[in-house]
C-alpha positions as CSV (number, residue, x, y, z in Angstrom):
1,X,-6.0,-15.8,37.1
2,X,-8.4,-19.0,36.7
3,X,-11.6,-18.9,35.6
4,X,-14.4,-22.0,35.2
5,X,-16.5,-23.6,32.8
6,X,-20.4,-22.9,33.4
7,X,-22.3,-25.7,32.3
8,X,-26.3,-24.7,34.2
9,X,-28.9,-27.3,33.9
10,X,-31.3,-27.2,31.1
11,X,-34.8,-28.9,31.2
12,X,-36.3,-29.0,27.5
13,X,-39.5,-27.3,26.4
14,X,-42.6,-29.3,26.4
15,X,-42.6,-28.6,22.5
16,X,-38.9,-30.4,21.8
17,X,-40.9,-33.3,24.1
18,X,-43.6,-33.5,21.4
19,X,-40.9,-33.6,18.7
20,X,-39.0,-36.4,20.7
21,X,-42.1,-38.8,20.4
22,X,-42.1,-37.8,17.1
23,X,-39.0,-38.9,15.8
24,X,-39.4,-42.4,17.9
25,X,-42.6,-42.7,16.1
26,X,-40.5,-42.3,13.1
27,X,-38.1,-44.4,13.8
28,X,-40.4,-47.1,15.0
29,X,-41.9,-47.3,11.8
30,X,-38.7,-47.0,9.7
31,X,-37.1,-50.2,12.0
32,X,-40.8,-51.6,11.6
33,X,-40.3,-51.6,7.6
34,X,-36.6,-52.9,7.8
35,X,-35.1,-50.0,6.3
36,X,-32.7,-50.3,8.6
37,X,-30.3,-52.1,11.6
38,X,-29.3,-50.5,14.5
39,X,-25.4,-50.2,13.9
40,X,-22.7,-48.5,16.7
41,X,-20.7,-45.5,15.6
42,X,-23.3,-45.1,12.6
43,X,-23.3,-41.2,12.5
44,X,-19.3,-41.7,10.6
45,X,-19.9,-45.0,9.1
46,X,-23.1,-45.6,7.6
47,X,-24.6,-43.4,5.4
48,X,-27.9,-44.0,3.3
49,X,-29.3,-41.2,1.3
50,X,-32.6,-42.1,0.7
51,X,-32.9,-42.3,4.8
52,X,-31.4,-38.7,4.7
53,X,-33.7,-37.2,2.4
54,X,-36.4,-38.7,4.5
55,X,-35.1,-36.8,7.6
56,X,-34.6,-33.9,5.2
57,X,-38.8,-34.1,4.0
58,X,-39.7,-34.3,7.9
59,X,-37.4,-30.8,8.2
60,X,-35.4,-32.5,10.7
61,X,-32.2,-31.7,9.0
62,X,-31.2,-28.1,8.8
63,X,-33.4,-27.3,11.7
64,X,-31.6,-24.2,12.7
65,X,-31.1,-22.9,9.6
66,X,-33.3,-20.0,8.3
67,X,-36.4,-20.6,6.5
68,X,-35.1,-18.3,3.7
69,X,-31.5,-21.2,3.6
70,X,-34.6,-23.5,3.3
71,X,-34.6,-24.2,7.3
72,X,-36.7,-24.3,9.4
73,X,-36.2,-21.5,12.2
74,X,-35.7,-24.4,14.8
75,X,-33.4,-24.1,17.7
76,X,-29.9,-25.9,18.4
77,X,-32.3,-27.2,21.2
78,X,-34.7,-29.1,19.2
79,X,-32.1,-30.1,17.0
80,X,-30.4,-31.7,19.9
81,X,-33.9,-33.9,20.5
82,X,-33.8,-34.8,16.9
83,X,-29.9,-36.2,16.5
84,X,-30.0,-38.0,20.0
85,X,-33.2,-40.1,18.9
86,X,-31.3,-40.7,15.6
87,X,-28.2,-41.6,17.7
88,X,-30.1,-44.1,20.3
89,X,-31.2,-45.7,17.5
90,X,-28.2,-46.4,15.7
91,X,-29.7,-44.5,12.4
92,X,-27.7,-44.6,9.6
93,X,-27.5,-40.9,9.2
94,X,-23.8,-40.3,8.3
95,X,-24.5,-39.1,4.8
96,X,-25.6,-35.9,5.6
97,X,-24.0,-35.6,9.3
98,X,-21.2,-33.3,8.7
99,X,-23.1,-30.9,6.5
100,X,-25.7,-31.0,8.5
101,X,-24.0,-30.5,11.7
102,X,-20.8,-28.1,11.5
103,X,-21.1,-26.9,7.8
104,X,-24.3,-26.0,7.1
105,X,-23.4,-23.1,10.1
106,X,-20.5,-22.1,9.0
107,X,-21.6,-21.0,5.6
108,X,-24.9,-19.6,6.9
109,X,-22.4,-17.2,9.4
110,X,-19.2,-17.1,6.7
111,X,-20.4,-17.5,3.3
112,X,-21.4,-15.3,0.6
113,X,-24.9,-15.0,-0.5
114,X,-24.1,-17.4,-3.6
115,X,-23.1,-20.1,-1.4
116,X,-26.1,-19.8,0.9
117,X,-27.9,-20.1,-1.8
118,X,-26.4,-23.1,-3.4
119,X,-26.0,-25.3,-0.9
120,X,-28.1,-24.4,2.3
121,X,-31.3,-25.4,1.1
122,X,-30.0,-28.6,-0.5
123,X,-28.5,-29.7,2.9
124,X,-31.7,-29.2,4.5
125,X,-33.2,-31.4,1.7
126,X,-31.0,-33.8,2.4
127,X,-29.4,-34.0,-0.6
128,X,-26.1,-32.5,-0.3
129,X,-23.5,-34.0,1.4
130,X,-19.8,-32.6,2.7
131,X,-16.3,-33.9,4.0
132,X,-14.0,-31.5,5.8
133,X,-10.4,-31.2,4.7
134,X,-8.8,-30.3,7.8
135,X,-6.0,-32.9,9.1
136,X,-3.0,-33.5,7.1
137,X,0.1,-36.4,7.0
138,X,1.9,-34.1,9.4
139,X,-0.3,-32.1,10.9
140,X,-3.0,-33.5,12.9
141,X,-4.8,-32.3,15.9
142,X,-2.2,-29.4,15.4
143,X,-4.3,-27.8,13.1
144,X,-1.8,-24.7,13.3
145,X,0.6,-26.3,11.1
146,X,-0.9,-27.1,8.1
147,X,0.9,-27.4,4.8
148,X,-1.3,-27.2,2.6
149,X,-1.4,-23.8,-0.2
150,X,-3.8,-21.8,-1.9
151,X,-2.8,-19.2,-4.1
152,X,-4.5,-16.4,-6.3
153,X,-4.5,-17.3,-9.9
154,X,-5.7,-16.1,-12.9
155,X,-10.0,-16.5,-12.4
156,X,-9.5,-18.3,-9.2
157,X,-7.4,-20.3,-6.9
158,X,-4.6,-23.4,-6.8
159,X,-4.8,-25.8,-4.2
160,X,-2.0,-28.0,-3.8
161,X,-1.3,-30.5,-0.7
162,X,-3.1,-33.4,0.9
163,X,-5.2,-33.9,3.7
164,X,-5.4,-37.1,5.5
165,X,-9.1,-39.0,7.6
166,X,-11.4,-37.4,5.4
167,X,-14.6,-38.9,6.1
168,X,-17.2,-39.5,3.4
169,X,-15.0,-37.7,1.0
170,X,-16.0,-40.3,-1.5
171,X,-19.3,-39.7,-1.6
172,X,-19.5,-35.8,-0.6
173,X,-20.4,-33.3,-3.1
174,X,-18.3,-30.9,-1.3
175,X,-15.2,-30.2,0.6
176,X,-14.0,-27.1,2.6
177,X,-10.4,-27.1,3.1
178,X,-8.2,-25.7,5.6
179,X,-4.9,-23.9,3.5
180,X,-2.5,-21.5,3.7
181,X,-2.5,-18.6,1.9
182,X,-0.5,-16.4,3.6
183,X,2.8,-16.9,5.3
184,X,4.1,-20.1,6.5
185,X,3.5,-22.9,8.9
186,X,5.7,-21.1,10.9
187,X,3.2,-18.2,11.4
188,X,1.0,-20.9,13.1
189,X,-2.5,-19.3,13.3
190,X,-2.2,-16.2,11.1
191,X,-2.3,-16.7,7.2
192,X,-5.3,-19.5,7.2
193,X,-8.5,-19.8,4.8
194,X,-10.7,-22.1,4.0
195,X,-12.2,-23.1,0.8
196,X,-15.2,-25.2,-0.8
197,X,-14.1,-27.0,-3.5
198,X,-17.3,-29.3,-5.1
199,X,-16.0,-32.8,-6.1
200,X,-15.3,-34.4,-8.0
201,X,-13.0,-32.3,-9.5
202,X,-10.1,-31.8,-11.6
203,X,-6.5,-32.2,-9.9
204,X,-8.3,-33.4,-7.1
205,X,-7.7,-37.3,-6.4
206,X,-9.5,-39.0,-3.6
207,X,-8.0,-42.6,-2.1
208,X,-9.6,-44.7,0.1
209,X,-8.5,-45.3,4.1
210,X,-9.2,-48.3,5.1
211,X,-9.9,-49.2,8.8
212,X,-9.2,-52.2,10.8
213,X,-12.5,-53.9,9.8
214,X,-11.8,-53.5,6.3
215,X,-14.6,-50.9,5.6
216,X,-14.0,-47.2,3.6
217,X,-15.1,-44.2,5.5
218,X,-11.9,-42.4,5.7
219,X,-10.1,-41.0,2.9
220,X,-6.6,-39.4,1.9
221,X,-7.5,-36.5,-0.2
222,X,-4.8,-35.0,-2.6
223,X,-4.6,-31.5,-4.3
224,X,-2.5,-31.4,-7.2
225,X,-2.6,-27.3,-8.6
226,X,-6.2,-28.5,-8.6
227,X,-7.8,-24.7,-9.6
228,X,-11.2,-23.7,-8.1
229,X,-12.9,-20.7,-9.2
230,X,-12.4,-17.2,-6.8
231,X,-15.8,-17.4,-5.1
232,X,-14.8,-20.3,-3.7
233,X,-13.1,-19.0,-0.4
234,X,-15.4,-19.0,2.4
235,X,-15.7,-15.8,4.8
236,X,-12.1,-14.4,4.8
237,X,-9.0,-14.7,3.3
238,X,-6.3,-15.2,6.7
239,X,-9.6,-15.7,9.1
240,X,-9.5,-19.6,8.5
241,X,-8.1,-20.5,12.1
242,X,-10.9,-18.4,13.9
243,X,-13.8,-20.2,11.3
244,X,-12.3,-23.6,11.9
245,X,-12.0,-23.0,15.8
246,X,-15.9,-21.8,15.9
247,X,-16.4,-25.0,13.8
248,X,-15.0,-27.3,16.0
249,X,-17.3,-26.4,19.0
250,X,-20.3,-28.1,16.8
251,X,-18.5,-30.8,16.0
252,X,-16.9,-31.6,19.3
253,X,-20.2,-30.8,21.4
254,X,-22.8,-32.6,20.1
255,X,-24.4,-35.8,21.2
256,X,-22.6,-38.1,19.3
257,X,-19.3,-37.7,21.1
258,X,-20.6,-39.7,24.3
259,X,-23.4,-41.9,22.0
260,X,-21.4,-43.8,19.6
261,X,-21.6,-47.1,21.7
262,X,-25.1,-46.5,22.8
263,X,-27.1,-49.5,20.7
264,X,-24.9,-51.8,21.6
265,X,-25.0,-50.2,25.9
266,X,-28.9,-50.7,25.3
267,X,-28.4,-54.0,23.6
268,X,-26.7,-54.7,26.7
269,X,-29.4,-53.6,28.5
270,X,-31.3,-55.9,27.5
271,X,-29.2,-59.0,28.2
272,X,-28.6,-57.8,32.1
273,X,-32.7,-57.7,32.3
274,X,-32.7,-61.2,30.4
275,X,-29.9,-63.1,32.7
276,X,-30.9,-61.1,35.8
277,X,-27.2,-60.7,36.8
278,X,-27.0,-57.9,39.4
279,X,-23.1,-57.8,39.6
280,X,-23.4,-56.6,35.8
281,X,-26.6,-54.5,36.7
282,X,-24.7,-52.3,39.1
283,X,-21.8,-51.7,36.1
284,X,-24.9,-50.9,33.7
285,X,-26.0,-48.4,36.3
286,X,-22.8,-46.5,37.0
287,X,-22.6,-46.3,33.0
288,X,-26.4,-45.0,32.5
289,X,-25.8,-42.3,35.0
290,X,-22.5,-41.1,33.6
291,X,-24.6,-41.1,30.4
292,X,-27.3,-38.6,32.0
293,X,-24.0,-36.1,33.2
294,X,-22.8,-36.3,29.9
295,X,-26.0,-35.5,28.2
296,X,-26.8,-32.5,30.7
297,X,-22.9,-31.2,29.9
298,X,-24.2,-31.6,26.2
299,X,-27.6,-29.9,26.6
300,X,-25.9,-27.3,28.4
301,X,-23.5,-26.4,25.5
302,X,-26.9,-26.7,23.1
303,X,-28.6,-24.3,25.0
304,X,-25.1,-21.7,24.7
305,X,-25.3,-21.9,20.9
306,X,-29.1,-21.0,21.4
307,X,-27.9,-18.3,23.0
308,X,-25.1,-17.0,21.1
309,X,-22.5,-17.7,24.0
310,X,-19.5,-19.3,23.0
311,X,-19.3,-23.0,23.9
312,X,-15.4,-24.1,22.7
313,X,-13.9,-25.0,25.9
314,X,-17.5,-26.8,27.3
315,X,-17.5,-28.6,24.0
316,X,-13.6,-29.8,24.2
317,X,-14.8,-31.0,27.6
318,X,-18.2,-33.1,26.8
319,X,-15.6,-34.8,23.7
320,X,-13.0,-35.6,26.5
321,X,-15.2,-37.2,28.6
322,X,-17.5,-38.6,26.0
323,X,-15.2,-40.1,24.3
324,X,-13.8,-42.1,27.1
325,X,-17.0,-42.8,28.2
326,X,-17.8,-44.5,24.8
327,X,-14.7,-46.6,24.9
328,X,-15.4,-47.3,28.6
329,X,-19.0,-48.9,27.3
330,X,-17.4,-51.3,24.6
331,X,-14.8,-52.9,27.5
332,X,-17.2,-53.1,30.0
333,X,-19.6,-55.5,27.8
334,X,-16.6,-57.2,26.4
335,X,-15.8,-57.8,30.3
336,X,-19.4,-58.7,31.6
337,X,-21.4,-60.0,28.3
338,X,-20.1,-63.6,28.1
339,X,-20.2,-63.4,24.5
340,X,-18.2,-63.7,21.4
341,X,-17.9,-61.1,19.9
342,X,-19.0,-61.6,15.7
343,X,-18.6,-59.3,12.8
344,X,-21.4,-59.1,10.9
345,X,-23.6,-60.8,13.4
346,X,-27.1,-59.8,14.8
347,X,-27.7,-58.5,17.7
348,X,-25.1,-57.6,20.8
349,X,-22.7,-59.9,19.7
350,X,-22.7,-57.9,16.2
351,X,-22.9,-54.5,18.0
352,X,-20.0,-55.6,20.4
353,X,-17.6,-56.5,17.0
354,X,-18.5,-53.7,15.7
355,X,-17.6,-51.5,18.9
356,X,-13.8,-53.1,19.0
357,X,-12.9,-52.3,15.9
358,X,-14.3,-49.0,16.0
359,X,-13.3,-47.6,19.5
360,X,-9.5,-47.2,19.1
361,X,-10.6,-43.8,17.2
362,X,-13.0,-42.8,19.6
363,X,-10.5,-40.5,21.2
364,X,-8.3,-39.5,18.4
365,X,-11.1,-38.2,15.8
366,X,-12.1,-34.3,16.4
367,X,-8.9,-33.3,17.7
368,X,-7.4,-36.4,20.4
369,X,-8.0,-35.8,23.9
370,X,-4.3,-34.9,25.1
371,X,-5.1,-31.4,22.0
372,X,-8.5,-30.9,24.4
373,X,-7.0,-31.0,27.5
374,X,-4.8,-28.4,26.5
375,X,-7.9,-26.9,25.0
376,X,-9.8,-26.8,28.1
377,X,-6.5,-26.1,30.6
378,X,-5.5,-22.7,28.1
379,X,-9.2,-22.1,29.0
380,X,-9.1,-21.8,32.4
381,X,-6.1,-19.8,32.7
382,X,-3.7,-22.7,33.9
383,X,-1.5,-23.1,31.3
């Protein structure tokens, strides 16, 4: 028996419009003041913390969390308004991304009242900053199979094993890793937990990954009987596939999995108007409007998780296509531009560097697309 993904139209309120001019006020002024260059792919790869503790004083990080978590009792609606401005813009908001986006709900819906407290309202400040140790040397989209072990000790828990494209791991002041404490990799799903272990920390050594344009935003991150203390196993002990699967529906849903490559498509833009070349016009349009589907798919799994409806197959779908769509910008204005690419350059030959050397990951990171086809196939009942 098939089923299908439902994926309505969503129009936003007229109060998430006021918020959108807003943020472009915002970020007019903050481009205005220099504070910052648009960059591609900037949500993983740049981080500033004094621009995230900016965000964090306008309340426009930790939107949705409670205003007793210091939130701000917004919705996953006008938290979409929020990170697609920051997107568009090429903000460098990576610093606080991943707590901000897929930890900062987990703990509010697994964690204990102690870790609510400790490090809810200093995400929303900005100020507190996560990596996610899920992927490992062997076990990468295939979650399933992870190798690495927690066991019960004496005031706490060892941690021993090593997980692998850790981003921000150097500067995060907090991991939650995926381990086994129950049971084998054999037992695939059953036997999982997960864990926030601060950092640094002792037995815990971090080593840098570094990409094809030399920069350090990935890490290899390696447990040696490091020992955390007991409360630090978040939700439940064996529930650590279910948490991470819930997870991965904000991480794989949002905005940035289609906008990576936007500065550099509205760079582009910009060029086509300039030169007033209508064969590359008609490539800019057939990329604009698969941007608009993409960002109705994406509203529409927004306006699920306002809802409380689960969006995990809708979400492996928007990263699918996103994805591709991102990589599908960088070749077309590598085809039509007539430009050199430059590292380090201004402007759309600077963007477009910066888009090649990034775009090989676009559809590997957050589980490759071949894991979210069968994602999205299991979903519908044919396979």
């Amino acid at each position: 028996m098939t089923t299908s993904i439902h994926l309505p139209p969503h129009r936003l309120s007229e109060a998430a419009r006021r918020l959108r001019d807003d943020v472009r006020s915002f970020l007019d002024g903050e481009l205005a003041a220099g504070t910052f260059v648009p960059r591609c792919d900037a949500w993983m790869s740049v981080a500033d913390p004094a621009f995230s503790r900016r965000l964090g004083a306008r309340g426009w990080i930790g939107m949705t969390l409670p205003s007793a978590y210091g939130g701000h009792d917004r919705s996953p609606l006008e938290r979409f308004v929020v990170t697609e401005e920051l997107l568009a813009a090429g903000a460098p908001v990576a610093a606080h991304w991943i707590a901000d986006r897929q930890m900062a709900p987990s703990i509010l819906r697994h964690g204990s009242p102690s870790q609510r407290e400790r490090y809810l309202p200093a995400i929303a400040r900005g100020e507190c900053y996560f990596a996610i140790g899920m992927s490992e040397p062997d076990a990468g989209s295939d979650l399933a199979s992870v190798r690495t072990r927690a066991r019960q000790v004496e005031g706490g828990w060892e941690i021993t094993g090593t997980k692998v494209w850790t981003t921000g791991a150097h500067f995060a002041h907090a991991i939650v890793v995926l381990a086994r404490t129950d049971g084998s990799p054999a037992d695939r799903h059953a036997g999982l937990s997960q864990f926030i272990v601060d950092l640094p920390a002792p037995g815990v050594e971090i080593r840098p990954i570094r990409t094809i344009d030399g920069e350090h935003h990935f890490n290899e991150v390696i447990f040696e009987a490091a020992v955390v203390a007991e409360d630090s196993l978040l939700g439940e002990r064996g529930a650590g596939w279910r948490q991470v699967t819930a997870e991965l529906a904000h991480e794989r849903s949002g905005p940035e999995r289609y906008m990576s490559t936007v500065p550099l498509l509205r760079a582009w833009a910009e060029h086509v108007r300039q030169q007033g070349d209508a064969s590359a016009g008609r490539e800019l349009g057939g990329l604009t409007a698969r941007a608009w589907t993409l960002r109705q798919m994406s509203l529409s799994v927004a306006a699920a998780l306002a809802e409380g409806r689960p969006p995990e197959i809708a979400a492996a779908l928007v990263k699918d296509l996103g994805s591709r769509f991102e990589a599908d910008v960088v070749e077309t204005v590598r085809r039509l531009a007539g430009i050199e690419p430059r590292k380090h350059g201004s402007g759309l030959e600077g963007l477009l560097a910066e888009a090649i050397l990034h775009s090989p990951a676009f559809t590997l990171r957050g589980g490759s697309n071949e894991i979210l086809r069968s994602v999205v196939a299991r979903g519908l009942g044919v396979r």
